[in-house]
Structure formats: C-alpha cells, structure tokens
N, CA, C and O of each residue as an XYZ file, in Angstrom:
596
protein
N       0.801    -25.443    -69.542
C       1.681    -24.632    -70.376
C       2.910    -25.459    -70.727
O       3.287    -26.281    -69.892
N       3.489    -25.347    -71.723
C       4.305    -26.012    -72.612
C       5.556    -25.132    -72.582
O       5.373    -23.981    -72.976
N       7.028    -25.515    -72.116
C       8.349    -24.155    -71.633
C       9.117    -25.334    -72.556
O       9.227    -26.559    -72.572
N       9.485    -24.391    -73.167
C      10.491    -24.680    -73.817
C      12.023    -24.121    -73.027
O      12.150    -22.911    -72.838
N      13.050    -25.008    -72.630
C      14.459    -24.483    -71.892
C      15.768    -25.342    -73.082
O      15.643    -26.364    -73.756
N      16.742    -24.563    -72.955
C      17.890    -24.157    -73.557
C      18.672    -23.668    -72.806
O      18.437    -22.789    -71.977
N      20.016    -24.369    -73.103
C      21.215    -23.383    -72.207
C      22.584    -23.986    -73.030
O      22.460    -25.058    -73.622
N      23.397    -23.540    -73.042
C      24.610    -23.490    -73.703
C      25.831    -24.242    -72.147
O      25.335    -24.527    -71.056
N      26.936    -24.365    -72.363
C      27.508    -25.469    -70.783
C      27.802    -24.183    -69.954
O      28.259    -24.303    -68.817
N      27.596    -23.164    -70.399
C      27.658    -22.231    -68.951
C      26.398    -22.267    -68.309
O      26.222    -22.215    -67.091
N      25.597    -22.351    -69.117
C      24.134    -22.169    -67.984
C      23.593    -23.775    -67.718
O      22.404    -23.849    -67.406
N      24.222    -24.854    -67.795
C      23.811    -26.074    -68.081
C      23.747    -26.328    -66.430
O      23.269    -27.339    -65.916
N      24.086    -25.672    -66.010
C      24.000    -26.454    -64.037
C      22.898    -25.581    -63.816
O      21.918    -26.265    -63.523
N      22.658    -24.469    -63.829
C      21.647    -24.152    -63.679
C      20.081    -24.466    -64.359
O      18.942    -24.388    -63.897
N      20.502    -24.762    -65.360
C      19.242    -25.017    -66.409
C      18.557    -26.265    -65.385
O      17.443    -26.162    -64.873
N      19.458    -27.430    -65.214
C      18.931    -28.429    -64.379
C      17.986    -28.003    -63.150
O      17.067    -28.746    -62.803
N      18.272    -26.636    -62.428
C      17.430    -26.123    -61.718
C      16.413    -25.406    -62.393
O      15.268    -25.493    -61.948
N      16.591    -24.854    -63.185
C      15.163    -24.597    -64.114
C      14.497    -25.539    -64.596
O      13.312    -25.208    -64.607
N      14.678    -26.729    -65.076
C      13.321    -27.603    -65.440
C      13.058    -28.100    -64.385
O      11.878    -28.448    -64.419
N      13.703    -28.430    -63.048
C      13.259    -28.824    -62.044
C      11.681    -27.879    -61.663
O      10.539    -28.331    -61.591
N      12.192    -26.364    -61.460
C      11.245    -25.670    -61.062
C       9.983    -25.280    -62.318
O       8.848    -24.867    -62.077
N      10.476    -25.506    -63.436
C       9.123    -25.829    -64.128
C       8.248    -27.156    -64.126
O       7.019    -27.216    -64.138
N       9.086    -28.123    -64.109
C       8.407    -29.468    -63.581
C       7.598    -29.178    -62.797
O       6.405    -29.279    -63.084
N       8.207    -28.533    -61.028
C       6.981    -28.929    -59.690
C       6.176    -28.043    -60.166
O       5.201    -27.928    -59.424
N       6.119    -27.082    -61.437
C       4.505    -25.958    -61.264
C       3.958    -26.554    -61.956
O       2.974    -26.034    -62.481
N       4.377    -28.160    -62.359
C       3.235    -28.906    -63.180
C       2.845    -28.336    -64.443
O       1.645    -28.106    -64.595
N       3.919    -27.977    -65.696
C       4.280    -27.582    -66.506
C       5.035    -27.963    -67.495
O       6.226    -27.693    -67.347
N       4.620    -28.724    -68.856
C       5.421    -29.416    -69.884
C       6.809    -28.552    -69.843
O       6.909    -27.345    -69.623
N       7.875    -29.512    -70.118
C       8.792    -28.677    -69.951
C       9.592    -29.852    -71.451
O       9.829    -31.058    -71.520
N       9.801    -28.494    -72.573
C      10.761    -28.999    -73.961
C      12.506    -28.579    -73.355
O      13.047    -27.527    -73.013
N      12.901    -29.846    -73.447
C      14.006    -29.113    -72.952
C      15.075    -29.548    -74.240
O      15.154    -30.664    -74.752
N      15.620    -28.704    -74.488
C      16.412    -28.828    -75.798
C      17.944    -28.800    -75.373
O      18.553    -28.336    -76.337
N      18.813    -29.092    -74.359
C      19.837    -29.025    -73.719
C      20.752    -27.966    -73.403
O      20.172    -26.880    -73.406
N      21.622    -27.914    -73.208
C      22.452    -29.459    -72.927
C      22.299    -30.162    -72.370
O      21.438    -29.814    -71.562
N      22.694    -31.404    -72.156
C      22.781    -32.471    -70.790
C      23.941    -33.120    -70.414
O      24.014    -34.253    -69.938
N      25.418    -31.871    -70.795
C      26.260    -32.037    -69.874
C      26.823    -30.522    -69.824
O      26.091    -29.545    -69.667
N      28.150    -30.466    -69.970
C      28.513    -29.146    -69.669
C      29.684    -29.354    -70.958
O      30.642    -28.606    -71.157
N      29.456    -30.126    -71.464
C      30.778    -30.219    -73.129
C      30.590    -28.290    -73.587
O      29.670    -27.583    -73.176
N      31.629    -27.864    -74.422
C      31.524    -26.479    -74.501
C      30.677    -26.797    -75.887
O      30.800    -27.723    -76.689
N      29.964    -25.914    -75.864
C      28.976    -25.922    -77.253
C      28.660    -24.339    -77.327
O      29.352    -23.559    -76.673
N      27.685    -23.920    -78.073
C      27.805    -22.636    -78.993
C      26.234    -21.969    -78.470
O      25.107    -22.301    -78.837
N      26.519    -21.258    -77.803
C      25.000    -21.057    -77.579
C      23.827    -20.435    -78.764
O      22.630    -20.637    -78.558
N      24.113    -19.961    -79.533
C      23.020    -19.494    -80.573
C      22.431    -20.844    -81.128
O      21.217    -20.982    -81.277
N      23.152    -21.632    -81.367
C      22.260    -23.239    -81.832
C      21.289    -23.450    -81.177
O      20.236    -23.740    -81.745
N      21.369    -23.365    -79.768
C      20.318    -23.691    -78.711
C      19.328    -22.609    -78.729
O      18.135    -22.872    -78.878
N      19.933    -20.899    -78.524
C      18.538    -19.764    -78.761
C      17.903    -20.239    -79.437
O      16.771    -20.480    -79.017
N      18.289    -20.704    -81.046
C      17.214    -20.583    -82.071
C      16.707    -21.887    -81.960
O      16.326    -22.189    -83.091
N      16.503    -22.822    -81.180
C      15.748    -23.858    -81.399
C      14.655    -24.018    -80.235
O      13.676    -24.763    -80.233
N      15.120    -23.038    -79.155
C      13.994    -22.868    -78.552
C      13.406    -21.498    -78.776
O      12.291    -21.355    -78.275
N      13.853    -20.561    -79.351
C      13.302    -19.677    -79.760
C      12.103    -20.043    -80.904
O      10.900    -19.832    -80.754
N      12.634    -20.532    -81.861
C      11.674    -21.214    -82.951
C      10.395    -22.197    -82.373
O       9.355    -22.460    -82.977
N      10.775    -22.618    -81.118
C       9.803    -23.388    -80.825
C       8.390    -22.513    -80.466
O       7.273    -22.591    -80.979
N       9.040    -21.413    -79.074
C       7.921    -20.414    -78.905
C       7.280    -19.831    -79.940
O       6.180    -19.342    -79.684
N       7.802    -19.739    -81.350
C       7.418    -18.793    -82.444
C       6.611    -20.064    -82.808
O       5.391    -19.980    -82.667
N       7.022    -20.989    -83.165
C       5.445    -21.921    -83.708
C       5.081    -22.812    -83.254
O       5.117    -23.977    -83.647
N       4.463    -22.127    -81.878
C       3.251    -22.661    -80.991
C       4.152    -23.840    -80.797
O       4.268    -24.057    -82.004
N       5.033    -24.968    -80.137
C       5.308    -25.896    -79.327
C       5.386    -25.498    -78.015
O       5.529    -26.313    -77.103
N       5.309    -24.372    -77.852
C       5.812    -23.927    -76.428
C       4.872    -22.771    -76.070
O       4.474    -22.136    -77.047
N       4.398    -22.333    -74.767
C       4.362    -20.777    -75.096
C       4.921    -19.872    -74.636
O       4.543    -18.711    -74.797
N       6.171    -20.286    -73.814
C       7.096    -19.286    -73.450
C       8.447    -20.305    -73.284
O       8.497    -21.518    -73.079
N       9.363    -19.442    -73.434
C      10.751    -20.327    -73.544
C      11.705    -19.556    -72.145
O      11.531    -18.366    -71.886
N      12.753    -20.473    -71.290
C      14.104    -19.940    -70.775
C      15.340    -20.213    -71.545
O      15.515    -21.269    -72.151
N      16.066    -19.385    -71.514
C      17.150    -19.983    -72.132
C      18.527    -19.076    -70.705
O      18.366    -18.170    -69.887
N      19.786    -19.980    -71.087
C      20.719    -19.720    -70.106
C      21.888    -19.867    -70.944
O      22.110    -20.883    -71.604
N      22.610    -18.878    -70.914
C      24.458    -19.108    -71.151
C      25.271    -18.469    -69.507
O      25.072    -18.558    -68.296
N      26.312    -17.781    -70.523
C      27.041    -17.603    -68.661
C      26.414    -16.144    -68.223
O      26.472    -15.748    -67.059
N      25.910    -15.520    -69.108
C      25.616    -14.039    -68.526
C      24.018    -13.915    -68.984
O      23.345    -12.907    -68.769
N      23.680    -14.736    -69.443
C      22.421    -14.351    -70.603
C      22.248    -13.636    -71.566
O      21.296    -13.808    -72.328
N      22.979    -12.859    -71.693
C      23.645    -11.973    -72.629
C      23.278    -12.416    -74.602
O      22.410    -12.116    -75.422
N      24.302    -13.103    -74.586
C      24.138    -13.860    -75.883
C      23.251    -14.544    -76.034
O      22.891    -14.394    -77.201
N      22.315    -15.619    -75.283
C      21.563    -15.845    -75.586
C      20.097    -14.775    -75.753
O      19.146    -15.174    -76.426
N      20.077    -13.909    -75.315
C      19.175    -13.195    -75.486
C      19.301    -12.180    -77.023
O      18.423    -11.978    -77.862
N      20.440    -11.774    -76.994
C      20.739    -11.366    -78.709
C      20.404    -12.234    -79.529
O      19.713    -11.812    -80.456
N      20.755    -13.812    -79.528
C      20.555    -14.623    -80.506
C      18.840    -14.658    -80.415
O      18.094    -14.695    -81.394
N      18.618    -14.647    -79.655
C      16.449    -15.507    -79.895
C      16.105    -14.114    -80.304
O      15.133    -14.197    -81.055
N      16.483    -12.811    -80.138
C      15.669    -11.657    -80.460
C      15.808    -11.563    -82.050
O      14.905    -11.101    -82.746
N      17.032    -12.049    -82.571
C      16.845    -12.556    -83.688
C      15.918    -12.945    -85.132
O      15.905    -12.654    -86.328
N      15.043    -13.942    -83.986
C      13.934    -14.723    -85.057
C      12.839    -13.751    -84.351
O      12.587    -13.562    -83.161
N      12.226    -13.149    -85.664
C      11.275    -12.340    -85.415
C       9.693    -13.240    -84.952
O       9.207    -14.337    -85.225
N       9.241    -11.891    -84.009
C       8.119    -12.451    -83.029
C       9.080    -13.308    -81.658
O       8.645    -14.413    -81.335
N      10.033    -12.903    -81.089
C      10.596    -13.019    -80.276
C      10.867    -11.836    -79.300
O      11.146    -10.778    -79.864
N      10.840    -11.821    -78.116
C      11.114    -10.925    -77.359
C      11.349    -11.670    -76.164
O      10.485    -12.148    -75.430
N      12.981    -11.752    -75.984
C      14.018    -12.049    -75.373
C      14.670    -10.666    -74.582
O      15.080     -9.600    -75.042
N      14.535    -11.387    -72.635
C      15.259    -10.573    -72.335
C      15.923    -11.008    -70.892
O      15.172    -11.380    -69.990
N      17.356    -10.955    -70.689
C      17.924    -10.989    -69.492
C      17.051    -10.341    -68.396
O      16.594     -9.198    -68.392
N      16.880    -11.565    -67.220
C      16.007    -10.962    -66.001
C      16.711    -11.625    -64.952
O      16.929    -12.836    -64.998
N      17.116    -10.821    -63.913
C      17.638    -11.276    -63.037
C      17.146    -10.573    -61.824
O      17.896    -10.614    -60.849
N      16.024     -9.937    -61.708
C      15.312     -9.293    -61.131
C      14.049     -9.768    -60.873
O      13.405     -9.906    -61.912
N      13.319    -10.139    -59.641
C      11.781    -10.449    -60.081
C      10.912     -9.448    -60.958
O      10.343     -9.765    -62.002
N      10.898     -7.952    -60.260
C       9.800     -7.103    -61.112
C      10.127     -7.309    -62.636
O       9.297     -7.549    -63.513
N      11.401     -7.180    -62.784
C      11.601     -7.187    -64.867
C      11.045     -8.882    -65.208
O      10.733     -9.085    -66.382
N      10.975     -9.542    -64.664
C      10.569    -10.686    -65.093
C       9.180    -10.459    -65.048
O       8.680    -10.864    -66.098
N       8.271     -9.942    -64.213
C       7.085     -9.987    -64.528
C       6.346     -8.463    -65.362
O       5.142     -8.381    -65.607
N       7.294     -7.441    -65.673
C       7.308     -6.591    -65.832
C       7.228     -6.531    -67.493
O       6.499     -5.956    -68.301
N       8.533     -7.565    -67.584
C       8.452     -7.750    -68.755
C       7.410     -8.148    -69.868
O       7.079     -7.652    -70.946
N       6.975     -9.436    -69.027
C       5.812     -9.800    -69.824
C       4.829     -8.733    -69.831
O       4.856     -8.031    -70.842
N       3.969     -8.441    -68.946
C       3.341     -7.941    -68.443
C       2.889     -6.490    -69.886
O       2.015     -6.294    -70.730
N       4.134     -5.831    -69.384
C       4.022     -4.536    -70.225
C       4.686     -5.025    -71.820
O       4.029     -4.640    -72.788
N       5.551     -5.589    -72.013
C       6.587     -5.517    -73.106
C       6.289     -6.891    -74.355
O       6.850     -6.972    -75.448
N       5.114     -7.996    -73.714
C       5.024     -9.311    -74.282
C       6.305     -9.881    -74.387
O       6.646     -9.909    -75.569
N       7.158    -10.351    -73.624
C       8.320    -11.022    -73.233
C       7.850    -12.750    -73.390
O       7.031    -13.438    -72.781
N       8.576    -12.965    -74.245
C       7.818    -14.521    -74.362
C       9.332    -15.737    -74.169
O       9.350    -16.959    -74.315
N      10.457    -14.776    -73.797
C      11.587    -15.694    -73.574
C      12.445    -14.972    -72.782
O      12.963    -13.865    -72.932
N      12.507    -15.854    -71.851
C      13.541    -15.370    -70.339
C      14.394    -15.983    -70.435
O      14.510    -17.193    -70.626
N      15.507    -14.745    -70.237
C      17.008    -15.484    -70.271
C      17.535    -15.240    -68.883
O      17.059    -14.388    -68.132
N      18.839    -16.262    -68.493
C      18.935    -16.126    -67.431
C      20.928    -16.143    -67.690
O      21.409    -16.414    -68.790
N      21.635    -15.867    -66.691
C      22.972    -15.675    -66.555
C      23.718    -17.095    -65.774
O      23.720    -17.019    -64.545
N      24.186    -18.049    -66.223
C      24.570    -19.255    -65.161
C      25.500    -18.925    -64.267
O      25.550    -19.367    -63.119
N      26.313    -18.091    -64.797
C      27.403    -17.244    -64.038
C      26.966    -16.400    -63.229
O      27.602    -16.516    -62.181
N      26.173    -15.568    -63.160
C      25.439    -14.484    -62.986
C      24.688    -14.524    -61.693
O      24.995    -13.633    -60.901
N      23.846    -15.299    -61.346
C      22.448    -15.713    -60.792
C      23.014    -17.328    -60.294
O      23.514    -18.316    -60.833
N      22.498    -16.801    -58.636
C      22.034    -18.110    -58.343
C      20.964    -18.948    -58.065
O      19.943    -18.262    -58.107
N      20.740    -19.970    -57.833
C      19.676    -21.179    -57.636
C      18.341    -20.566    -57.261
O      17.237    -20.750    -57.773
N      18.598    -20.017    -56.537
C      17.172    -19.459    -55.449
C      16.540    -18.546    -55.772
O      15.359    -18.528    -55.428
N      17.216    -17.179    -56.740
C      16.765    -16.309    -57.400
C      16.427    -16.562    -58.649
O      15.619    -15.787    -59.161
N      16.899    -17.589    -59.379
C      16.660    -17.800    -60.685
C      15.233    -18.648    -60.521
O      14.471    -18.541    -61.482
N      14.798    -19.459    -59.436
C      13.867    -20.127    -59.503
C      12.669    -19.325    -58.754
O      11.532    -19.768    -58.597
N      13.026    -18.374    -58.429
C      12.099    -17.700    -58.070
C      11.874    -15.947    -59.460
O      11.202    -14.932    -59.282
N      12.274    -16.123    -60.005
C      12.318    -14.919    -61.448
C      11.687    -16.026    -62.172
O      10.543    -15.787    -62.561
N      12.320    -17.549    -62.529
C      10.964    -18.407    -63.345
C       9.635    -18.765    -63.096
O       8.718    -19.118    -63.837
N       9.750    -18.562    -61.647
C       7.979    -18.778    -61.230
C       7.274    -17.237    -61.934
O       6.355    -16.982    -62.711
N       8.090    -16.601    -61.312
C       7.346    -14.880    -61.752
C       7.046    -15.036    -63.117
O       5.879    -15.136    -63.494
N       7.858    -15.061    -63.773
C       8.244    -14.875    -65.242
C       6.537    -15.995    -65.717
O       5.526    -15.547    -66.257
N       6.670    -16.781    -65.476
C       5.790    -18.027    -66.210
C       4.344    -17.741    -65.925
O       3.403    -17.950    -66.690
N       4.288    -17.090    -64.371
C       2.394    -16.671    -64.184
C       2.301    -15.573    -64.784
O       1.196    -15.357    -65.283
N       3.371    -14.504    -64.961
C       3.039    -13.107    -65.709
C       1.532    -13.494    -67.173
O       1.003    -14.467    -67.710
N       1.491    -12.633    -67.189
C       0.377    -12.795    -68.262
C       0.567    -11.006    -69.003
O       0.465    -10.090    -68.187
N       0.765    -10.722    -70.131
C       0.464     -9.659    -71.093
C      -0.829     -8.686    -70.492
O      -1.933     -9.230    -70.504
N      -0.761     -7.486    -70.047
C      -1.694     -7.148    -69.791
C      -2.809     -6.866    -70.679
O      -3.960     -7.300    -70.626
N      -2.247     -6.032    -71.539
C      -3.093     -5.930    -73.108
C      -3.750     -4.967    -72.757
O      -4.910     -5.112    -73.145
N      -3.538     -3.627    -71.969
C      -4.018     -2.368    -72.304
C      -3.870     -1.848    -73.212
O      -3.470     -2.411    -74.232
N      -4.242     -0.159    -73.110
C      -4.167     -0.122    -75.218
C      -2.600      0.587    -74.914
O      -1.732      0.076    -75.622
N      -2.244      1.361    -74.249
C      -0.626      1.763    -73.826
C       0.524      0.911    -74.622
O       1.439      1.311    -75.343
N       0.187     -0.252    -74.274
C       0.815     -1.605    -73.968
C       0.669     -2.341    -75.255
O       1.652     -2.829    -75.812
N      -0.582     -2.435    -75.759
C      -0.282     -2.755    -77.020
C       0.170     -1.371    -78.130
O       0.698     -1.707    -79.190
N       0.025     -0.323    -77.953
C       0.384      0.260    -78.836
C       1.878      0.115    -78.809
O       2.374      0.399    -79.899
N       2.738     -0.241    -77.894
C       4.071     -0.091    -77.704
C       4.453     -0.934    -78.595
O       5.312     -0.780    -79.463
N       3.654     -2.035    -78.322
C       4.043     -3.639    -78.624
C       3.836     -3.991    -80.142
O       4.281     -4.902    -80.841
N       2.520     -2.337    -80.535
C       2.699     -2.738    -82.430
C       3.783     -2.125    -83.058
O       4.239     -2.406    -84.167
N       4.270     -1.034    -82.064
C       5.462      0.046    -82.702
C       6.498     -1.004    -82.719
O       7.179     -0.925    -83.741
N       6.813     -1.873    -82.001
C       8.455     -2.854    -82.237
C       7.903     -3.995    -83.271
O       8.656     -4.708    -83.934
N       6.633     -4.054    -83.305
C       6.668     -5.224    -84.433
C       6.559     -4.588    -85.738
O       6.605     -5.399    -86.663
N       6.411     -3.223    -86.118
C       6.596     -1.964    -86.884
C       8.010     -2.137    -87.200
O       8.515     -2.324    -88.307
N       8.539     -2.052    -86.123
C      10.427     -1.816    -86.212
C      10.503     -3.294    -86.384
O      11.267     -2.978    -87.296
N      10.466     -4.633    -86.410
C      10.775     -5.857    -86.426
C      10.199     -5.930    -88.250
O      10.578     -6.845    -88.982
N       9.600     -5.217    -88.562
C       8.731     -5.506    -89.730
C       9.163     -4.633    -91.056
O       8.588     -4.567    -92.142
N      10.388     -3.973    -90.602
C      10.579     -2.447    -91.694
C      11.879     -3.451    -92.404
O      12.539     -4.190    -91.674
N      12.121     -3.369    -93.821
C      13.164     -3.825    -94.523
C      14.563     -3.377    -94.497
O      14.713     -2.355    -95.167
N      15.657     -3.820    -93.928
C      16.847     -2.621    -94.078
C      17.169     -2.370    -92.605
O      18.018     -1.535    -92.292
C-alpha cells in the first residue's frame, strides 16, 4: 500500500513518527512534508496529499497540523475525499470501516507518539466493509458531494 503523509510545522514532529510507523508495516510511504518545522500553511499540504489519494498515487493518506482540525476541513474539500480527525482507535477503524475514510488526520498538539502510532496502524488495516447499510450511506454523501450550490 502506497500512504501518502502531510503535515503543516505543527504536526511536523509528529509526522516524523508517522512515516516511521508506516515504514516498519512495510508500506510505501509519499511523504509530501514538511521536513522542518519553518511555519507554513497547512491547506497547501491537505490538497497535495489529498489529490494524491483521489488519483490513485496513494490509497490512503495522514495528514497532521496542531489539532487536525484544519487539515481535515481542507482535504474534505477535494471531492471523493473523506477526511477525518481520529484520535481514538475505534473512530479510526470505524471510520473506514463504516464511513470509507480514506484520510486520517491527526492533532500534533493534540496526540501523542504512542497513540498516534497506534490509531495509524488501525486506521491503515481497516478495510470498507461494503455492506449495503454502508454503502447506501456512502452514496447519500457522494449525492450531497455531487448536488450544485
């Protein structure tokens, strides 16, 4: 699997622990930065790993600012995205699972080391269940992602 990661300089110390822990699951890891902590803008970074998950370079993306917050507004953005703050294991696998969550955001401020690398393991084996419940939910927001106005 191919992860696309992003973080803005609040989530940039942590991010370093996220490709770490996508690395050891033996997992391409796109990492689109930062690679220091200079202040930069986090929506530049959503949408470039957001865009990546949307055409196939990746198939699921993390992204990190200081709360996850903003970055998760910005990637929900580019449609066929579903971005969401998890700082919880069950919503990380919950997410995918029921909701097709294809980008986990995380809080650098927020979350530390041990929980965040353990919500990216969750997050990355989740798999879409694809009952019909589950997809019917999942055609109603691409319904609402799809209406003009």
């Amino acid at each position: 699997m191919r992860v696309a990661v992003g973080s803005d300089h609040a989530g940039f110390v942590l991010k370093k622990v996220i490709v770490e822990t996508v690395t050891n699951m033996e997992f391409e890891v796109i990492d689109f930065g930062v690679f220091n902590d200079n202040k930069v803008d986090f929506p530049d970074y959503a949408e470039q790993v957001a865009l990546a998950v949307l055409n196939g370079k990746a198939e699921k993306g993390i992204l990190l600012c200081g709360s996850g917050v903003g970055v998760s507004i910005a990637a929900n953005k580019i449609k066929g995205i579903y971005a969401a703050v998890c700082h919880d294991c069950y919503s990380a696998h919950q997410g995918v699972e029921h909701d097709g969550m294809n980008v986990l955001c995380l809080g650098g401020r927020v979350i530390g080391p041990e929980p965040a690398m353990e919500i990216t393991r969750i997050f990355l084996n989740a798999r879409f269940v694809g009952e019909e419940r589950f997809l019917r939910r999942l055609n109603k927001i691409k319904a609402i992602e799809n209406r003009d106005g």
